[in-house]
C-alpha positions in Angstrom: -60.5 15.0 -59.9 -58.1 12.3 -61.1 -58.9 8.7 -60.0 -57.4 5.3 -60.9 -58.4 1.7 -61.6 -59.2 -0.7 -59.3 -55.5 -2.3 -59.5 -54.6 1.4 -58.9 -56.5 2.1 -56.0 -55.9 -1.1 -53.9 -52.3 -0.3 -54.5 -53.1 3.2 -53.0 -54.3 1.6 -49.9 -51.8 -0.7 -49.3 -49.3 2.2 -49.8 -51.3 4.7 -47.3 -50.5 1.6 -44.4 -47.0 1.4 -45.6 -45.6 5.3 -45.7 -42.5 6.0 -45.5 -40.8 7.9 -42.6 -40.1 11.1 -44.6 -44.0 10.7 -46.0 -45.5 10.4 -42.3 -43.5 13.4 -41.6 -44.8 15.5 -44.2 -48.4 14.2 -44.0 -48.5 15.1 -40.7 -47.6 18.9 -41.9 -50.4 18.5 -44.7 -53.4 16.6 -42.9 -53.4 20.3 -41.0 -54.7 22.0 -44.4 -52.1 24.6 -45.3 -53.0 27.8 -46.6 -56.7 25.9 -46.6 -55.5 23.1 -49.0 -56.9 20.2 -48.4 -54.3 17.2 -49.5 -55.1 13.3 -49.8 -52.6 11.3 -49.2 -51.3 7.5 -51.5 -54.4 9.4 -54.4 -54.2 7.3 -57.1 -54.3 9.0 -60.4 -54.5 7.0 -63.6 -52.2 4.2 -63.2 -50.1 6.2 -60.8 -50.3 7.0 -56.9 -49.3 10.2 -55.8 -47.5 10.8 -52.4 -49.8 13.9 -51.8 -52.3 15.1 -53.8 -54.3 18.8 -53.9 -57.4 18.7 -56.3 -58.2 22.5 -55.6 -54.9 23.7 -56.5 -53.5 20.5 -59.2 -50.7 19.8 -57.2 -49.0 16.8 -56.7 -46.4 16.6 -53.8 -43.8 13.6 -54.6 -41.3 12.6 -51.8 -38.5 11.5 -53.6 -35.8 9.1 -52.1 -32.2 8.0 -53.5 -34.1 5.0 -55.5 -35.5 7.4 -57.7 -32.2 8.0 -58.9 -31.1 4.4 -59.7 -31.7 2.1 -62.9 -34.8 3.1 -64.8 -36.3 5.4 -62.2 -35.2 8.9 -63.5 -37.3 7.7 -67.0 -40.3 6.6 -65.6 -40.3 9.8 -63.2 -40.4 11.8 -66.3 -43.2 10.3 -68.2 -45.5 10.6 -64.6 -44.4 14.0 -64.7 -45.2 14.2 -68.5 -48.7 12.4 -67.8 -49.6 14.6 -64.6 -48.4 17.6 -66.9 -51.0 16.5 -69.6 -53.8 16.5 -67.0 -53.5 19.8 -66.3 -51.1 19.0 -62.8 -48.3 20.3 -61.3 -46.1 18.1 -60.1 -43.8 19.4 -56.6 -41.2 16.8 -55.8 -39.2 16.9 -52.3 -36.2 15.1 -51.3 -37.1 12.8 -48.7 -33.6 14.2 -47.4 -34.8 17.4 -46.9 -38.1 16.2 -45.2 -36.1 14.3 -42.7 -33.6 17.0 -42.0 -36.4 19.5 -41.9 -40.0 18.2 -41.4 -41.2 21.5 -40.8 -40.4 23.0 -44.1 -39.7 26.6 -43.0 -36.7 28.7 -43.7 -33.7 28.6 -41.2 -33.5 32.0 -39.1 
């Protein structure tokens, strides 16, 4: 399982008391073990802290808002993804957009 330095992990729990709106939403999806997944939430991982995390399946869940798109963002994005890739870790990111305009996550009938 990944973990992180101390730094790393204090930052983790300040960030699990400070979610966003579109995180809340999801983790309250995820806490309910999808398909048997169990997912932890603000994980950190190296010198990183993942939104979501699933150790069983590698899978990082990232809820991405409009800041991610602004100044040096889109670069450092890339080298997490390049790291997480390089542990062996998929890396799933989700619009917070789509979160809030769909918390559920299931396809429109």
């Amino acid at each position: 399982m990944l973990h992180g330095p101390k730094p790393t992990q204090r930052r983790a729990a300040h960030l699990r008391q400070a979610m966003s709106l579109p995180e809340v939403l999801l983790w309250r999806k995820l806490r309910l073990r999808p398909q048997g997944l169990k997912f932890r939430r603000q994980h950190p991982a190296g010198r990183y802290v993942l939104d979501f995390f699933c150790a069983e399946a590698k899978l990082a869940v990232e809820v991405d808002g409009h800041v991610h798109d602004t100044g040096s963002n889109p670069e450092r994005d890339r080298q997490r993804t390049l790291w997480l890739e390089h542990q062996g870790i998929r890396l799933l990111r989700v619009a917070a957009t789509r979160v809030l305009k769909d918390p559920t996550g299931q396809p429109k009938r």
